[in-house]
Residue, then its C-alpha position, 0 to 999 in steps of 0.5 A: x538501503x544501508x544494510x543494518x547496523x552491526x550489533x553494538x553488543x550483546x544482552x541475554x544472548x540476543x544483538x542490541x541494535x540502535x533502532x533510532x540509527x535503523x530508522x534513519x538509515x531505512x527512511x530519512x538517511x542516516x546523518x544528523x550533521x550540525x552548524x550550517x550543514x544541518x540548516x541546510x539539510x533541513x532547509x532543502x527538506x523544507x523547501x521541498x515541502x512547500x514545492x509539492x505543497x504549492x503545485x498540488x495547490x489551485x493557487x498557481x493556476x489562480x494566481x497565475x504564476x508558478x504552473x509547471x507541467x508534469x515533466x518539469x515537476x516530475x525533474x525538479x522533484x527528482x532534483x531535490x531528491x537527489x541532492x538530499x540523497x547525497x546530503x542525508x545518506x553517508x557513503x559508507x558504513x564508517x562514513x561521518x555522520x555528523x558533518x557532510x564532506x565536500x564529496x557528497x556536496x559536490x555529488x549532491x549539487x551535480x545530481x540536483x542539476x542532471x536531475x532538473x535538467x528537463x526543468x531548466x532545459x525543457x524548451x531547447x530541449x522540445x526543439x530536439x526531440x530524438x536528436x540529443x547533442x553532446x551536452x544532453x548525452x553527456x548530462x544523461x550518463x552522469x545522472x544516471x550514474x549519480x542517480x545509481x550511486x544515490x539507490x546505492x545509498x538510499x535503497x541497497x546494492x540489489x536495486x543498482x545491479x539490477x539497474x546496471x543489468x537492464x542498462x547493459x541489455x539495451x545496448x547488449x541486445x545483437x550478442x544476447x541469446x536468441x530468445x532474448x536478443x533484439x537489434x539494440x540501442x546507440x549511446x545516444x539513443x540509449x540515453x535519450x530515452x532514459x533520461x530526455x523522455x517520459x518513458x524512461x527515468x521520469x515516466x509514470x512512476x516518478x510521475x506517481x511520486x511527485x503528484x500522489x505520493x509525497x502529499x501521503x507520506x507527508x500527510x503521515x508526518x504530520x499526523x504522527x508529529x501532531x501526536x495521532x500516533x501516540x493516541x492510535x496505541x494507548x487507545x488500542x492498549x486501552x481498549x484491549x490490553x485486558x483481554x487473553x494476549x491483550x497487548x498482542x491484540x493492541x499491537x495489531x489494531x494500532x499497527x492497523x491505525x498506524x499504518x493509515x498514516x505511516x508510508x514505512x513498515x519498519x517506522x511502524x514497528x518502532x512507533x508501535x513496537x517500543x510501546x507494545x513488545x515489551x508488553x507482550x513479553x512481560x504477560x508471557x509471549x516469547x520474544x521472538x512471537x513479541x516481535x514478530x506479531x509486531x512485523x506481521x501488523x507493521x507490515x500490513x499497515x500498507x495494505x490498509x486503506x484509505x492511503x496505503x502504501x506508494x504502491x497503490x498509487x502507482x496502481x492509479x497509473x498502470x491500471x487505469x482506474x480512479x483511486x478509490x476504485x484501487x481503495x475498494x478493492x483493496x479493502x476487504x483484503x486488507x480487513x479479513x488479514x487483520x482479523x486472521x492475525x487478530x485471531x493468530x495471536x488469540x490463538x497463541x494466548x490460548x495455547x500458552x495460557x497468557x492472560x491480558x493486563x487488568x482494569x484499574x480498580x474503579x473503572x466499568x466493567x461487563x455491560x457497562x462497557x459494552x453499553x459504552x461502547x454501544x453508545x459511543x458508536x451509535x452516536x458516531x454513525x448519527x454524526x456521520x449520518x448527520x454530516x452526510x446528509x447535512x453537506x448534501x442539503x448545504x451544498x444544493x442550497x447554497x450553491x457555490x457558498x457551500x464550501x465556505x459554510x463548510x469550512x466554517x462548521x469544519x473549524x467549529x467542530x474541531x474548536x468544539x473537539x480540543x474543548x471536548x477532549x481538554x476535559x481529559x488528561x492530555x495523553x504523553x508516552x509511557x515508559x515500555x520499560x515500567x511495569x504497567x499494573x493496570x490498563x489507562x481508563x478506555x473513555x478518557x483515553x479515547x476522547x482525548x484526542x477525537x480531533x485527531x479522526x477530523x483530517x482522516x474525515x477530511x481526506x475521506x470526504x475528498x476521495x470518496x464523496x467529493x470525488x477529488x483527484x488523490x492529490x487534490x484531496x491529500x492537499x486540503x486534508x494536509x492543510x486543515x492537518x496544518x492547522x491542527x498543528x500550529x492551533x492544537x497546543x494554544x487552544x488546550x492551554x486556552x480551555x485548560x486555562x494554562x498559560x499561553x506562552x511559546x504554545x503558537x512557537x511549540x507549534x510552529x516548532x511541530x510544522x517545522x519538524x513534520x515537513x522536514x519528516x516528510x520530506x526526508x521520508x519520502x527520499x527513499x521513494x523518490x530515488x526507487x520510484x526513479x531507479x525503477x524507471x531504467x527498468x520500465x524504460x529498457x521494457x519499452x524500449x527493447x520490447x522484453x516485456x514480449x520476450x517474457x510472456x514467452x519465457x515464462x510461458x515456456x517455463x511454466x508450460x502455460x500453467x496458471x497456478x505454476x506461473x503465479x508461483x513464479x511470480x511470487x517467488x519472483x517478488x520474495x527475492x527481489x524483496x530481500x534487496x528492494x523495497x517495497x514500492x520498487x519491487x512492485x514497480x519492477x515485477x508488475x512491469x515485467x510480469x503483470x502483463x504476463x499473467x493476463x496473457x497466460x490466465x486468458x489462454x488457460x480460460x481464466x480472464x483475470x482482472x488487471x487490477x487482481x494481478x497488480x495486487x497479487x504483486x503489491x502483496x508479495x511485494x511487502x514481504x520485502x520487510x519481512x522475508x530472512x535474512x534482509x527484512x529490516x522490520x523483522x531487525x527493528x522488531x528484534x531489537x526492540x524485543x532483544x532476540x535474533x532478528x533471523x527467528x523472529x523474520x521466521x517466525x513473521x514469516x509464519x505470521x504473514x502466510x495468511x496474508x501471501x495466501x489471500x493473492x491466489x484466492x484473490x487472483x481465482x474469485x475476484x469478489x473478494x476485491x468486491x468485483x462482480x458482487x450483485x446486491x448486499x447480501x452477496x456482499x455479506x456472504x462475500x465477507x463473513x465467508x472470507x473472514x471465516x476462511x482465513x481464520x480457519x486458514x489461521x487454525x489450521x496452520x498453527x494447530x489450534x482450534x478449540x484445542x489442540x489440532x489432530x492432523x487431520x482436523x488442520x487438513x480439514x480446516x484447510x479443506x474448509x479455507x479453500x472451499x470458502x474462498x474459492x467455491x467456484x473451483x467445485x461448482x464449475x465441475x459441476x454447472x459451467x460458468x459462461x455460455x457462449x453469445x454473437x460478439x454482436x450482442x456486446x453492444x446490447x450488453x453494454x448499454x443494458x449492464x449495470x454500472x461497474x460490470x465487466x464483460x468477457x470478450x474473445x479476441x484475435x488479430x496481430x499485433x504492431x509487432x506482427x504477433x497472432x493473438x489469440x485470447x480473452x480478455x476482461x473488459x470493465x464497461x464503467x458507468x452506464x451511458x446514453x447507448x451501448x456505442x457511447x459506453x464502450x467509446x467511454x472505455x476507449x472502444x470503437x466496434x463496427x459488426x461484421x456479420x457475427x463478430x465485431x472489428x475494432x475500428x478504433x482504441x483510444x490511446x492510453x485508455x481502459x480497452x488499450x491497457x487491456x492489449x486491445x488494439x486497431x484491427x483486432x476482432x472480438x470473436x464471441x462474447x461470454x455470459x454468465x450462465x443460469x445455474x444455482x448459486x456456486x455459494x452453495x457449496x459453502x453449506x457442507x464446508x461449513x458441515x465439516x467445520x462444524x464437525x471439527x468443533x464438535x469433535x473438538x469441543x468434546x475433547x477439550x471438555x473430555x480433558x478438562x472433567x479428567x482433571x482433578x479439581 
């Protein structure tokens, strides 16, 4: 991306920064040209649009026209993104911003066509498959000349030069090192495997950004331009704006809510920021705490399910597993964060004494909220109720017709909310900058707006009940949105009795505006989710994915614990250049498959999931980490201070969330793997929470009161032994036993649904490497046998005496992405031994805490009877 923009001046000491420009830099491009120029920008966009709308629809396979398979999507996306990289991305920083010169149209066009090539070419080239000729050589060096020049501008130099560098490897391979070297690449071999096959440029990843990813972000468009943004944040000021640190407090849980809807951490800050900063500073928080607060819950708004960031949708692909596998592992993480941040800004309020922002006079107090509040979420688990089991009785009476009674009760209850929420004062952006004496009324604030919950509904029902694809369920779930848009304005100027002229007009103005959004969104991702793909092309085509497993295991000396801050440190640098999802798809590449191997050498059989969600997480702090995190820059401007101290301060903020990878990575059951029955997986939860917030005490010096140094080395004792029991109790009872690997078939067909096995495997690889290692096999649902299980996981095992041979590993399934392969022999097998519980060993951390409270709450009251009345 653009590096920031100069400050433009100074105020009280701190830059001004044009947050609008910072935006539009960072996410749709900088240039707002006018005339026929910007219809055609805005045009381009559209159209756009509509392309992803209509593939991700049934429509073409119903009508029968307009079907395109994945590789003709996947080139005319890149197409369209290329040609508005040119288009809405100025060249330089004093290049024009309102007109596009000729340069960048023409660049724009040739990108377009070297980007659609495999589109309009893709039957000749079929024909030739390995054998490119001149003109398919010739268009595979421009394109991916233009398509650098265009992450240049979209993404940032860093993203280019690592690109250059991987391109260099390939054909450099004979005089590198030898550690390092391989036999290299012609030209045209080189080029061909970037550009004219899925493995390179157009593989999973750009695949991942036209099938899943767009719906998302334009799913978030469209929601923020409805108005759900503006809702989310005066609702959260509302709700909690009066207690200690209140606008903190709202700033975190709109950013949460905000964050369902906002693929882009630094429009986050600014949606919310401008709202919630000033107000944090006016009842007491320092500016650079304003701000950062801000960038620590912006930023975690994309590890929020249920749409998260690009990257989890890229998880689907490189781990195997339907997305709302991703979504349930992801959510206890995402949950426990917030809370710990929710309990960082508590803790600030308490050690600057900072009050919150009073109730207008009138409005209920004490129990009579509470008891709202009691009341309104009662009613909301009834509905819910009542819509779950109602679909479920619709749809075994009326067959086939249910989805159209669906439908209908769907539109008359989004009828039934705009007549509701009519009643209440329609909700409009309130100035930061005038001093707000009291909070809006919470009830009237909250009902406001109820229809905006009913798409999240819809794409929640799609995922998880329905069991839609993502794209499938992103697609209907944007079309009732749509009609949300278009209807909302006419329908509360009908209840309201306003006028109804220009509302259907207003409305199609905000169809308009969101799809465009969406689509200049999504610019940015679709050239990193491309530019990525030279990376992953030059890892499958010149085999150094093997060479780092070796490097790094020398480097680490085969130490987990060493390896993984490697890999954290890894993802930091990388985030002062790349953003978020090409950070991700570049590390996960070189260095997921890494962990796996190395943790089964140490012992310890790592999910791949855990790993790939250790490198998402380390991949956010891309907007956050000094001197390049452009949230913290956005953040700084918004509270007038240094954008470096607030990133640091962020920073702060944000080590509760970079320690949740480690604890994650050694006990899986806080990504809700391996848990037995409800209450472990209450204890599972309250244990986590408890821990990151005394993670929180520890590291900021506060409890109940002040921390003495040992109390915080005692609360961090405490974070550690709650997160990660299992590191005291295996002292103490082994974890596993050791089985004939012939057990295995017993296991899988007697194991409950969702359980992992652990194997011991050895054999050679394709490429002639001894392995020797554990691995840890998901066996999915149950089946009719265990042999008919362990097919559905991709494998096929004959008994040979105590061991199993693998006969056969289904390509592209659960068993291959796991290293298995053909000929390979599974040694033993590991099952969980019968001992105690290892959550015993909460009970004296929870001793200790509870020694640290008394000892605190006693010189907290001490002080307090010493203080003269």
């Amino acid at each position: 991306m653009n590096a920031p923009q100069q400050p433009q001046g100074e105020q009280n000491g701190a830059p001004e920064i044009d947050l609008a420009q910072l935006v539009a830099e960072t996410d749709t491009g900088g240039r707002d040209p006018q005339g026929l120029a910007r219809a055609v920008l805005l045009g381009v966009a559209l159209v756009w649009s509509l392309f992803q709308l209509w593939i991700a629809s049934p429509l073409p396979f119903a009508l029968g026209f307009g079907v395109f398979n994945d590789t003709e999507s996947r080139s005319l996306h890149l197409g369209f993104a290329l040609l508005l990289a040119f288009l809405a991305y100025p060249a330089f920083g004093k290049s024009p911003r309102d007109r596009i010169p000729v340069a960048d149209w023409l660049l724009g066009l040739i990108a377009a066509f070297c980007g659609s090539y495999l589109f309009w070419f893709y039957g000749a080239l079929a024909t030739r498959p390995g054998a490119p000729i001149l003109q398919d050589i010739v268009v595979a060096i421009v394109g991916l000349v233009l398509l650098l020049e265009a992450a240049r501008r979209a993404l940032g130099l860093p993203m280019v030069i690592l690109a250059v560098v991987f391109i260099a490897y390939i054909f450099a391979g004979p005089y590198m090192p030898d550690m390092i070297a391989h036999k290299g690449a012609s030209l045209g071999k080189g080029m061909s495997h970037l550009w004219l096959t899925t493995e390179g440029v157009f593989g999973v990843a750009l695949g991942v950004s036209s099938g899943f990813i767009f719906l998302f972000v334009l799913f978030g468009a469209l929601l923020e331009t409805a108005g759900a943004g503006n809702y989310f944040i005066q609702s959260a000021i509302s709700m909690l704006g009066h207690l200690r640190g209140g606008p903190a407090k709202a700033a975190v849980v709109a950013s949460a809510s905000t964050g369902l809807i906002s693929g882009s951490s630094i429009a986050n800050v600014v949606t919310t920021g401008t709202f919630t900063i000033p107000l944090m500073k006016r009842v007491g928080y320092r500016p650079d705490k304003a701000g950062a607060v801000e960038v620590a819950a912006s930023v975690d708004g994309q590890i929020m399910p249920p749409v998260m960031g690009a990257a989890a949708f890229l998880m689907v692909e490189y781990v195997g597993i339907p997305y709302t596998q991703v979504l349930k592992h992801a959510v206890l993480p995402a949950l426990i964060s917030y809370i710990a941040l929710f309990y960082i800004v508590h803790l600030e309020a308490m050690k600057s004494d900072i009050r919150g922002i009073p109730r207008p006079p009138g409005a209920p107090q004490g129990m009579a909220r509470v008891r709202s509040a009691l009341m309104t979420v009662c009613g909301f688990i009834v509905l819910a109720g009542a819509v779950y089991y109602g679909m479920g009785w619709i749809k075994d009476l009326a067959g086939a017709a249910a989805k159209w009674i669906v439908l209908a009760l769907l539109l008359a209850g989004y009828v039934a909310l705009i007549g509701f929420s009519a009643r209440f004062p329609e909700l409009t952006p309130d100035d930061p900058n005038k001093p707000m004496e009291y909070l809006p009324e919470a009830g009237p604030t909250l009902k406001s707006g109820l229809h905006y919950l009913l798409p999240v509904v819809v794409l929640i029902w799609n995922l998880m009940v329905e069991e839609m694809s993502p794209a499938l369920s992103a697609f209907w779930a944007t079309m009732f949105l749509v009609l949300i848009v278009v209807t909302q304005r006419p329908l509360f100027a009908l209840f309201r009795k306003h006028a109804l002229a220009g509302t259907v007009q207003h409305g199609l103005s905000d169809l308009f505006t969101g799809l465009v959004t969406g689509a200049r969104n999504m610019i940015g991702i679709g050239i990193a989710t491309a530019a990525a793909g030279i990376i992953v092309g030059t890892v499958t085509l010149t085999g150094i994915g093997l060479v780092m497993t070796e490097f790094v295991e020398v480097i680490s000396g085969g130490n987990l614990m060493v390896m993984l801050l490697m890999v954290a440190v890894i993802c930091l640098i990388l985030g002062m250049g790349l953003p978020t999802t090409a950070n991700y798809i570049v590390v996960s590449t070189l260095m997921a498959p890494v962990v796996v191997e190395l943790g089964s050498q140490s012992g310890l059989l790592v999910p791949l999931i855990a790993v790939h969600m250790f490198v998402f997480y380390f991949g956010l702090m891309a907007d956050v980490t000094p001197p390049v995190g452009l949230a913290s820059y956005a953040a700084a401007g918004i509270a007038r201070t240094d954008p470096i101290k607030t990133g640091v301060t962020a920073f702060g903020y944000s080590i509760r969330t970079a320690i949740l990878p480690f604890m994650f990575i050694f006990n899986t059951q806080l990504l809700l793997i391996g848990i037995d029955n409800a209450a472990h997986l209450v204890i599972t939860i309250v244990s986590a929470i408890v821990a990151n917030l005394m993670f929180a005490a520890g590291t900021q010096g506060w409890f109940v009161t002040r921390n003495r140094w040992w109390e915080s080395l005692a609360l961090l004792l405490v974070t550690f032994t709650l997160f990660r029991p299992g590191f005291w109790w295996d002292m103490i009872y082994p974890p596993y036993v050791d089985a004939p690997a012939t057990q295995l078939i017993q296991v899988a067909d007697e194991a409950p649904d969702g359980a992992r096995q652990r194997l011991w495997i050895e054999g050679t690889t394709i490429e002639g490497k001894e392995i020797s290692r554990g691995v840890l096999l998901p066996l999915g649902d149950k089946a009719d046998n265990g042999r008919a299980r362990l097919a559905k996981v991709g494998l096929r095992v004959v008994p040979m005496g105590d061991e199993l041979q693998v006969m056969q590993v289904q390509f592209g399934s659960r068993a291959e992405k796991l290293g298995i392969e053909q000929g390979f022999t599974i040694k033993t097998i590991e099952n969980d031994a019968d001992r105690p519980a290892k959550e015993w060993m909460m009970v004296p951390a929870l001793l200790l805490l509870g020694l640290v409270y008394w000892v605190q709450r006693r010189r907290r009251d001490s002080a307090a009877a010493a203080v003269p009345a």
